[in-house]
PDB file as gemmi writes it, atoms N, CA and C in Angstrom:
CRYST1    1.000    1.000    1.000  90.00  90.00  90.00 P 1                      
ATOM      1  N   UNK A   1     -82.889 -38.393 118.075  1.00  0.00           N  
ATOM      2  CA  UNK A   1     -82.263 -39.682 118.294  1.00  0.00           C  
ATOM      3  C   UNK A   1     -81.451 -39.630 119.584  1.00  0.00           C  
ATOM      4  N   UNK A   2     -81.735 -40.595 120.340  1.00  0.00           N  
ATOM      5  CA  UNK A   2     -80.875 -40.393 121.579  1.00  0.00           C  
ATOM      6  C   UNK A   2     -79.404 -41.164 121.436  1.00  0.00           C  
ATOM      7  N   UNK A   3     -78.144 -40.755 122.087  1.00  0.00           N  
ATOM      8  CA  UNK A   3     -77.250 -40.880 122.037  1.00  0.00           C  
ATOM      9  C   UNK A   3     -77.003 -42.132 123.152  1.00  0.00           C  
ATOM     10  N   UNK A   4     -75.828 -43.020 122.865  1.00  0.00           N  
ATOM     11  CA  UNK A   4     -75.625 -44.143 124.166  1.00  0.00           C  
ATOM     12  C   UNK A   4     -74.904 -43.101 125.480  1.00  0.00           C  
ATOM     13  N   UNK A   5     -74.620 -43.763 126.231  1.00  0.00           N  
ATOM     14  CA  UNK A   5     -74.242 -43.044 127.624  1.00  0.00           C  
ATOM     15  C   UNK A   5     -72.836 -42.574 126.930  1.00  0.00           C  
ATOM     16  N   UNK A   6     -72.034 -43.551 126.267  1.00  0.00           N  
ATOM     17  CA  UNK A   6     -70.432 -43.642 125.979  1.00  0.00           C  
ATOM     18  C   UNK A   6     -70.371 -42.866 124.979  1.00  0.00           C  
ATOM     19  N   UNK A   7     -71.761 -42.031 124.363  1.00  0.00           N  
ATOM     20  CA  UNK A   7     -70.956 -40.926 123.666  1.00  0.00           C  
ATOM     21  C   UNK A   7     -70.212 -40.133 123.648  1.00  0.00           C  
ATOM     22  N   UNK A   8     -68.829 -40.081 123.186  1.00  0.00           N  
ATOM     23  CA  UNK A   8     -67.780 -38.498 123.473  1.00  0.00           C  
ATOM     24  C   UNK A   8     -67.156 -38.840 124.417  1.00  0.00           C  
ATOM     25  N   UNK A   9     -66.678 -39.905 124.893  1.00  0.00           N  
ATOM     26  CA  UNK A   9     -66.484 -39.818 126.222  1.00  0.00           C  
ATOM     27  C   UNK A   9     -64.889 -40.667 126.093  1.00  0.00           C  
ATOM     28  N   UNK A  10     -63.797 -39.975 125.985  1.00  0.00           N  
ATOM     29  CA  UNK A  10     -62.844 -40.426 125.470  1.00  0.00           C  
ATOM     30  C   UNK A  10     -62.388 -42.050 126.023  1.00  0.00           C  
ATOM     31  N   UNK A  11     -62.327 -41.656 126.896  1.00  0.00           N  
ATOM     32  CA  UNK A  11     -61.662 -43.330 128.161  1.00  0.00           C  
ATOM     33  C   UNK A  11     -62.776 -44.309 127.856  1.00  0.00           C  
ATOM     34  N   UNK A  12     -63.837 -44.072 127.132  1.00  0.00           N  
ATOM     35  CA  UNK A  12     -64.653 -45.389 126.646  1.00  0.00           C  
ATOM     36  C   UNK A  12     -64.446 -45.196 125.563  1.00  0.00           C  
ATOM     37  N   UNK A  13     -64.204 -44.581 124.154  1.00  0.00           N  
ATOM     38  CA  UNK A  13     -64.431 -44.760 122.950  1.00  0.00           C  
ATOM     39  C   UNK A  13     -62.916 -45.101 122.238  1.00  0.00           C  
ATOM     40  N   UNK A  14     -61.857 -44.319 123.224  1.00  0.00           N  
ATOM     41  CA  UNK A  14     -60.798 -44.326 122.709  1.00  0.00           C  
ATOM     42  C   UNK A  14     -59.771 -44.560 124.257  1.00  0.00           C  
ATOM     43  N   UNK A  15     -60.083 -45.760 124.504  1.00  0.00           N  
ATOM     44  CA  UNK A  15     -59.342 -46.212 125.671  1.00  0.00           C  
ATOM     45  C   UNK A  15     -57.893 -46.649 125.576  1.00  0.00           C  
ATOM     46  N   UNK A  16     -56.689 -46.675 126.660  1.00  0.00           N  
ATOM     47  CA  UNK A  16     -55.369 -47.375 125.893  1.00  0.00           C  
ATOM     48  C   UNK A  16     -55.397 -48.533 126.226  1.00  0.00           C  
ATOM     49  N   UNK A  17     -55.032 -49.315 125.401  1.00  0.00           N  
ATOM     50  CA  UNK A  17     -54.801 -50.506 125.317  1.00  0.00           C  
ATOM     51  C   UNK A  17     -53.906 -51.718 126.529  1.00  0.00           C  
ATOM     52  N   UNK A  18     -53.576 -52.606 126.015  1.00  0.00           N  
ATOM     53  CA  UNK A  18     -52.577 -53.267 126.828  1.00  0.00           C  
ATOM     54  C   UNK A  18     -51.074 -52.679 126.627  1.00  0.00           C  
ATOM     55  N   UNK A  19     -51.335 -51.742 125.367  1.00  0.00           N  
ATOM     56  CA  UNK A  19     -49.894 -51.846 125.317  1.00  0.00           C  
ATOM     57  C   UNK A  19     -49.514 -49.960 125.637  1.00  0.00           C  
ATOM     58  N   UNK A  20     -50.238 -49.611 125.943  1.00  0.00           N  
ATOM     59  CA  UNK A  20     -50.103 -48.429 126.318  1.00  0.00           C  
ATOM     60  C   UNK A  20     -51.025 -47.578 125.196  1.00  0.00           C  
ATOM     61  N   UNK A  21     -50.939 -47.740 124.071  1.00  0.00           N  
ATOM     62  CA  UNK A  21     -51.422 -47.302 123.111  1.00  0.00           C  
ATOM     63  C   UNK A  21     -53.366 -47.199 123.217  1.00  0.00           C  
ATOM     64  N   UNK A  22     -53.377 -46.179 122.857  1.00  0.00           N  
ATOM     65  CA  UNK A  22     -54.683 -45.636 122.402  1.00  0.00           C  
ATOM     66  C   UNK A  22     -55.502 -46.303 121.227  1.00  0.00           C  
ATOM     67  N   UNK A  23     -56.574 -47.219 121.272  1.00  0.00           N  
ATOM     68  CA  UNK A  23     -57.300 -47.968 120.529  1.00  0.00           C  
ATOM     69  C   UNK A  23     -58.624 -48.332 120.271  1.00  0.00           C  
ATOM     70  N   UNK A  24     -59.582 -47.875 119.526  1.00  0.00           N  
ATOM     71  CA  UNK A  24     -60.930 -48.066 119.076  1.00  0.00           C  
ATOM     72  C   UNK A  24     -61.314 -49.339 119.467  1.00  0.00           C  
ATOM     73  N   UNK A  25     -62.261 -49.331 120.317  1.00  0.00           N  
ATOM     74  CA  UNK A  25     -62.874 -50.837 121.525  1.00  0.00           C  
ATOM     75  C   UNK A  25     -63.257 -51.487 119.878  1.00  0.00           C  
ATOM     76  N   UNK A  26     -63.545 -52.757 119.903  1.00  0.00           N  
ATOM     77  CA  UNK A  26     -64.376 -53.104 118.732  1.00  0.00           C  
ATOM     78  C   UNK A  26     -65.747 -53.277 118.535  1.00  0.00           C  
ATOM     79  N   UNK A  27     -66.398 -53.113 119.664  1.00  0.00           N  
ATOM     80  CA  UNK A  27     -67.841 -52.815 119.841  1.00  0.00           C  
ATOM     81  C   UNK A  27     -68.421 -51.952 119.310  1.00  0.00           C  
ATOM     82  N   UNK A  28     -67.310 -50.351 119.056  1.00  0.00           N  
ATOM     83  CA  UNK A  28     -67.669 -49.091 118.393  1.00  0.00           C  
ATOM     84  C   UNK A  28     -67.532 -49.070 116.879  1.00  0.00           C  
ATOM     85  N   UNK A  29     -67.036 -50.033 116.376  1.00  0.00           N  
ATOM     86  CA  UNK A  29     -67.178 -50.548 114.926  1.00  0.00           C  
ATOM     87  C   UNK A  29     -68.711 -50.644 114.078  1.00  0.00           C  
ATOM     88  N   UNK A  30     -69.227 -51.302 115.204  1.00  0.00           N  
ATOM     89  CA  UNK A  30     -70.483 -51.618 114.769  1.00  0.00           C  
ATOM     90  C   UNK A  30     -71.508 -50.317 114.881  1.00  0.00           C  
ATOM     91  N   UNK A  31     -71.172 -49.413 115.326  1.00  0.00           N  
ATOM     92  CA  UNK A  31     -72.180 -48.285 115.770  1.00  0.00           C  
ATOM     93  C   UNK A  31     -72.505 -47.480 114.963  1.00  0.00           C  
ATOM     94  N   UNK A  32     -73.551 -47.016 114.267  1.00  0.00           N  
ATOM     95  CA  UNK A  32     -73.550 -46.090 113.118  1.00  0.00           C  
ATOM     96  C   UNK A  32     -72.988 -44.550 113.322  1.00  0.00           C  
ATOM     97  N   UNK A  33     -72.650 -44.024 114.958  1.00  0.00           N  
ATOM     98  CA  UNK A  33     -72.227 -42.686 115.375  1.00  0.00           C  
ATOM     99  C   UNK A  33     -70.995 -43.110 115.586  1.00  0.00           C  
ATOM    100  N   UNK A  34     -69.832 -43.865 115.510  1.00  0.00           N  
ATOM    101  CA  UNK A  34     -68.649 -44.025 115.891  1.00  0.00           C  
ATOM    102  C   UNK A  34     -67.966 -42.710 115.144  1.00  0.00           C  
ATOM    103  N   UNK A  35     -68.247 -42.462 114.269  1.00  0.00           N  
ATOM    104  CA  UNK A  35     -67.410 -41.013 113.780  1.00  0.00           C  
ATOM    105  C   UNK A  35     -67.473 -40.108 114.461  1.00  0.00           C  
ATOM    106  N   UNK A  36     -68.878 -39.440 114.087  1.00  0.00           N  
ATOM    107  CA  UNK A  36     -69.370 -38.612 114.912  1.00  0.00           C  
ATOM    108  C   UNK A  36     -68.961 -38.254 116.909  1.00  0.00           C  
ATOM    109  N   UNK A  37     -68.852 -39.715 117.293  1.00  0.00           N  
ATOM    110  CA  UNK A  37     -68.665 -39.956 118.838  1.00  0.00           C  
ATOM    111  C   UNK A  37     -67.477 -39.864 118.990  1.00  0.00           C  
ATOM    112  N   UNK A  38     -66.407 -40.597 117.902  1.00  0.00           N  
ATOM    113  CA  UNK A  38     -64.884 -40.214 118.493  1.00  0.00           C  
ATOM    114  C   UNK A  38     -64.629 -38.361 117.848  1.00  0.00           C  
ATOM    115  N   UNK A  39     -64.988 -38.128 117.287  1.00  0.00           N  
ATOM    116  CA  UNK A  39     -64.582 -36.539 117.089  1.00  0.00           C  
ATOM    117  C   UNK A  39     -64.900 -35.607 117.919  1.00  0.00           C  
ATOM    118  N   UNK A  40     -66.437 -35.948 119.165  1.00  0.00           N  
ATOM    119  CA  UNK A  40     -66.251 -35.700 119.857  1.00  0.00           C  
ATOM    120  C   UNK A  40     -65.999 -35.184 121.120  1.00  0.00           C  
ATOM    121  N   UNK A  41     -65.533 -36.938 121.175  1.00  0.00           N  
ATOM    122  CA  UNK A  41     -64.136 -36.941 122.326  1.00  0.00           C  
ATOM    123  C   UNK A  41     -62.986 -36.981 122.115  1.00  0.00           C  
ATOM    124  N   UNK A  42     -62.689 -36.352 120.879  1.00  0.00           N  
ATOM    125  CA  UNK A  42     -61.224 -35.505 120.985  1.00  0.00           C  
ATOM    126  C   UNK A  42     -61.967 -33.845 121.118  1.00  0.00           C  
ATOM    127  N   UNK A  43     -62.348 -33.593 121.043  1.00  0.00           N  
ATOM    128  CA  UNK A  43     -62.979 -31.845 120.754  1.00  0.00           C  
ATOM    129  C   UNK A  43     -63.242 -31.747 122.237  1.00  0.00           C  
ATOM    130  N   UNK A  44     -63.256 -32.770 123.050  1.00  0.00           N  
ATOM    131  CA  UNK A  44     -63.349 -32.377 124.675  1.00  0.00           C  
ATOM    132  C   UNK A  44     -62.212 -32.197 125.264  1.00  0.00           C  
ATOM    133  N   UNK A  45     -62.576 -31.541 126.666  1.00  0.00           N  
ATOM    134  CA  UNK A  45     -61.464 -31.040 127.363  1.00  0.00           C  
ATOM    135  C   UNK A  45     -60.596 -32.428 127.773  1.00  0.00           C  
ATOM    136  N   UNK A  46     -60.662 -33.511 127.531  1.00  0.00           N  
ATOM    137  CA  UNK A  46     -60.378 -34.688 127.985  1.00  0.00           C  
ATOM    138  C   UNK A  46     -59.453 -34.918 126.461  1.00  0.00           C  
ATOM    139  N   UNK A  47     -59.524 -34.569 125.248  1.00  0.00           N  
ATOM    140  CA  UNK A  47     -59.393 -35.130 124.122  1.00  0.00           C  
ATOM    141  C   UNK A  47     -58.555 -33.971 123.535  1.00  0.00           C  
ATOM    142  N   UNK A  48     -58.944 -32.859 124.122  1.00  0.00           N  
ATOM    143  CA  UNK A  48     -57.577 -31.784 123.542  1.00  0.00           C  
ATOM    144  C   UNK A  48     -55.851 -31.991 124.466  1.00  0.00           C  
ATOM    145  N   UNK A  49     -56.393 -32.212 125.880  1.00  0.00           N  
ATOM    146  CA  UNK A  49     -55.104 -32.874 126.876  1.00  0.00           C  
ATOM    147  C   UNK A  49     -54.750 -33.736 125.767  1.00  0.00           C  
ATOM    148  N   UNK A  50     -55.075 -34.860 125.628  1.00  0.00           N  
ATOM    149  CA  UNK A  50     -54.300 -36.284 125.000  1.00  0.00           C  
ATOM    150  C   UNK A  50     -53.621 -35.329 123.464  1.00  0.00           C  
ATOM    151  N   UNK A  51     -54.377 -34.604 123.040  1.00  0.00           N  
ATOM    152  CA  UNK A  51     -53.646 -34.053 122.276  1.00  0.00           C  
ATOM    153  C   UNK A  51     -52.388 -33.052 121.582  1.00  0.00           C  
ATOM    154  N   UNK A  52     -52.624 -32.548 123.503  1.00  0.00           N  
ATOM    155  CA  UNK A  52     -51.105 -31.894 123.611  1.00  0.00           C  
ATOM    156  C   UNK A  52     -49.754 -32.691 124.255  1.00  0.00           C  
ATOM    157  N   UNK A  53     -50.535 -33.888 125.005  1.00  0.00           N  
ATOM    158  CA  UNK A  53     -49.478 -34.733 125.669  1.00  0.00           C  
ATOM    159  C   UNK A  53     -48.834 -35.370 124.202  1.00  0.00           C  
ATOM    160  N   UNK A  54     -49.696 -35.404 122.813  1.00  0.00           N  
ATOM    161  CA  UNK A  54     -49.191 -36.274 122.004  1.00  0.00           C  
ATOM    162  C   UNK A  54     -47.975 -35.124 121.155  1.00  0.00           C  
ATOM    163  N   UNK A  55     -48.215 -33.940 121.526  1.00  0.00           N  
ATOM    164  CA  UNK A  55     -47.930 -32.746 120.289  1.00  0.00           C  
ATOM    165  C   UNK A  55     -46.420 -32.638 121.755  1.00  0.00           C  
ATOM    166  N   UNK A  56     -46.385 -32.956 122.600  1.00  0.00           N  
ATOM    167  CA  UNK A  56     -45.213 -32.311 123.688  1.00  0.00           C  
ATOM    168  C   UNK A  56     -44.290 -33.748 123.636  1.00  0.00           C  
ATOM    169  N   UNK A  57     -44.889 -34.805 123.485  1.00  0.00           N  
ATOM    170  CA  UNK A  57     -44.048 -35.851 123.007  1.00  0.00           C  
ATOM    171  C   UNK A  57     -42.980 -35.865 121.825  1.00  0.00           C  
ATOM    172  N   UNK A  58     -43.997 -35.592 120.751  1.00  0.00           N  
ATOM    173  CA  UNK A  58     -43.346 -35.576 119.559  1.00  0.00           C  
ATOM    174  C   UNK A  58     -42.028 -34.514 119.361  1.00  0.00           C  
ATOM    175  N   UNK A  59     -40.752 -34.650 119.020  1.00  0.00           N  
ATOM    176  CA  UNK A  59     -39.830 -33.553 118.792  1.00  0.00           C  
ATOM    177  C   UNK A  59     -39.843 -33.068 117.000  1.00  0.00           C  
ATOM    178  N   UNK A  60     -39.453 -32.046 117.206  1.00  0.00           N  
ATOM    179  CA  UNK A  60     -40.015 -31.099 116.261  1.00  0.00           C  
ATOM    180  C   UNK A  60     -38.474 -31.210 115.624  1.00  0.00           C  
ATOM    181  N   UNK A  61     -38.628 -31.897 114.186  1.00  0.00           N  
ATOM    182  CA  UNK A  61     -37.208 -32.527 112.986  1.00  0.00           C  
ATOM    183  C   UNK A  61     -36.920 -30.916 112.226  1.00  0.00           C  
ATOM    184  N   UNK A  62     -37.436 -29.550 112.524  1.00  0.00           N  
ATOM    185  CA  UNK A  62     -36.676 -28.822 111.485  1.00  0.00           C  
ATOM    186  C   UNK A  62     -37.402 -27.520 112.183  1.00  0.00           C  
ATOM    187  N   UNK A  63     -36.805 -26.187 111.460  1.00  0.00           N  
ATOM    188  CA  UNK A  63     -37.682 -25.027 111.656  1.00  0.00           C  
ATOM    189  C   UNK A  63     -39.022 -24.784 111.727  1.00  0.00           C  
ATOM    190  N   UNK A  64     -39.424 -25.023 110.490  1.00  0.00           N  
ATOM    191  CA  UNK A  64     -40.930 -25.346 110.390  1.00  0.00           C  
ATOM    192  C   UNK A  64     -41.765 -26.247 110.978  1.00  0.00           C  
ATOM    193  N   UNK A  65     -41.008 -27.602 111.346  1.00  0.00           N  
ATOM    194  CA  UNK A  65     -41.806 -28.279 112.191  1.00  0.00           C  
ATOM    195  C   UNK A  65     -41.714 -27.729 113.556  1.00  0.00           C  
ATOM    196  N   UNK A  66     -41.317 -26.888 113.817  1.00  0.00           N  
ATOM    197  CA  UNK A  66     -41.109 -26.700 115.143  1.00  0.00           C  
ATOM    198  C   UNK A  66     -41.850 -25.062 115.199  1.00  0.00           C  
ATOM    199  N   UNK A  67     -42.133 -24.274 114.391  1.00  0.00           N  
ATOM    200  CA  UNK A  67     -42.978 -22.748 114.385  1.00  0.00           C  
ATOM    201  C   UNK A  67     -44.814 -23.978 114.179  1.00  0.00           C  
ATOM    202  N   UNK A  68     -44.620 -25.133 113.361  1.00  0.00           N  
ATOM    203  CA  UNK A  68     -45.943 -25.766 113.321  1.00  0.00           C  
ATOM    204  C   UNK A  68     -46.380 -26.479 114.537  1.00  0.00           C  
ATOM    205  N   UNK A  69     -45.571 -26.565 115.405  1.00  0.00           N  
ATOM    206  CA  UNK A  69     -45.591 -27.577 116.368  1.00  0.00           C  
ATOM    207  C   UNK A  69     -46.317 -26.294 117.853  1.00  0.00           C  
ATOM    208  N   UNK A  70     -45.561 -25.224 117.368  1.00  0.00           N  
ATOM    209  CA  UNK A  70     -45.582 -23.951 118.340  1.00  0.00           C  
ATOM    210  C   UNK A  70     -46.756 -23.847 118.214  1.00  0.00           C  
ATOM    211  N   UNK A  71     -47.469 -23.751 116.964  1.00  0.00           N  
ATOM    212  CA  UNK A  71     -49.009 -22.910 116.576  1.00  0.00           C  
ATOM    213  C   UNK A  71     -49.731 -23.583 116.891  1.00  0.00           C  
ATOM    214  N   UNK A  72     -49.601 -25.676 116.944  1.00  0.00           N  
ATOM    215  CA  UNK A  72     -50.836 -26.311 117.578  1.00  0.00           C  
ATOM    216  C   UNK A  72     -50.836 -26.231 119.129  1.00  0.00           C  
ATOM    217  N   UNK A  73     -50.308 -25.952 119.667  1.00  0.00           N  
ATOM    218  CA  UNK A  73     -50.146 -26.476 121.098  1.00  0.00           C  
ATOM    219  C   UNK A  73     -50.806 -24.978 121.739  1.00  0.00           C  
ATOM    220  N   UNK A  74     -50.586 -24.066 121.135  1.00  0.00           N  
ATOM    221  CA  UNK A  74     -51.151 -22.027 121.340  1.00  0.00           C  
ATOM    222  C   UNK A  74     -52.645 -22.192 120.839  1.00  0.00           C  
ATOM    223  N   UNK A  75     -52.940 -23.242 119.545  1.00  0.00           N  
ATOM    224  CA  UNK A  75     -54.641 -23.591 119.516  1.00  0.00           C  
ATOM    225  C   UNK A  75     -55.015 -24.155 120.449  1.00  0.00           C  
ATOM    226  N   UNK A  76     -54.279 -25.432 120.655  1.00  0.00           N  
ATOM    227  CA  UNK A  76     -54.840 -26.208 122.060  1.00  0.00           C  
ATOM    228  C   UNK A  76     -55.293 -25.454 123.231  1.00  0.00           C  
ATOM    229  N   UNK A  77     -53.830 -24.408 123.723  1.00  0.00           N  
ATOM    230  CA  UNK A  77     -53.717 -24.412 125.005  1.00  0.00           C  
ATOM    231  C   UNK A  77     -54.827 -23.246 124.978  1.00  0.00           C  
ATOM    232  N   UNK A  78     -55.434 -22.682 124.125  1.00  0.00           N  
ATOM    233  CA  UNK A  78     -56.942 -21.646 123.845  1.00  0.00           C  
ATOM    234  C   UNK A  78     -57.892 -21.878 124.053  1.00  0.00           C  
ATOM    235  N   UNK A  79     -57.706 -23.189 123.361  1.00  0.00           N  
ATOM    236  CA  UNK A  79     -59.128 -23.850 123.406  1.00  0.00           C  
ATOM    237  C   UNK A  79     -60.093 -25.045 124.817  1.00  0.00           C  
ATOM    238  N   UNK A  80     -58.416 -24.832 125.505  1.00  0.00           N  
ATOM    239  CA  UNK A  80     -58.569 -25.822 126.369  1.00  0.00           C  
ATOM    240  C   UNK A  80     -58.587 -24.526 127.559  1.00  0.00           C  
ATOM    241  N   UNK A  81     -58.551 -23.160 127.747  1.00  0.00           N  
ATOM    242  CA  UNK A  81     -58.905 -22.318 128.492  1.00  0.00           C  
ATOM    243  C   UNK A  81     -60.062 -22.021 128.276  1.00  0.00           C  
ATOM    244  N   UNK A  82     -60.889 -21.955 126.943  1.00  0.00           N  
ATOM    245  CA  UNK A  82     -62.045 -21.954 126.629  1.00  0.00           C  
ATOM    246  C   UNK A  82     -63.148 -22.891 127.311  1.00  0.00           C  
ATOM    247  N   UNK A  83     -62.466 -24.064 127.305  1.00  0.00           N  
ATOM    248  CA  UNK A  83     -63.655 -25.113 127.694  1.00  0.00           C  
ATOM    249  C   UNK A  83     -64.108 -24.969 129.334  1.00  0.00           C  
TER     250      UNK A  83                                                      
END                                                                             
């Protein structure tokens, strides 16, 4: 089965909005791979960034959130030397 061009491809599937915010076009509603296609373009080198800009935003409310906060950003920053 061939894939559309905009598969995986974060800035088309998961573009930001007007309001800054990050939002599912509504065209990709209708698509039977929209799962499949936004997972991914987060699993890309384009989609693990947005995911540490979101994990370096967020402040870390206690100990544990903050040793949990340590361990995603050490997966990221692995996986994003990997790619």
């Amino acid at each position: 089965m061939d894939r559309k061009e905009c598969f995986g491809v974060l800035d088309r599937v998961f573009p930001e909005g007007k309001e800054g915010l990050r939002e599912v076009p509504q065209e990709c509603f209708g698509c039977p791979e929209h799962t499949d296609c936004l997972k991914t373009a987060l699993a890309s080198r384009e989609g693990m960034a947005f995911r540490m800009e979101l994990l370096n935003r967020r402040k870390p409310t206690g100990v544990v959130d903050r040793i949990r906060r340590w361990s995603e950003r050490k997966t990221l920053a692995r996986s994003l030397k990997g790619k």
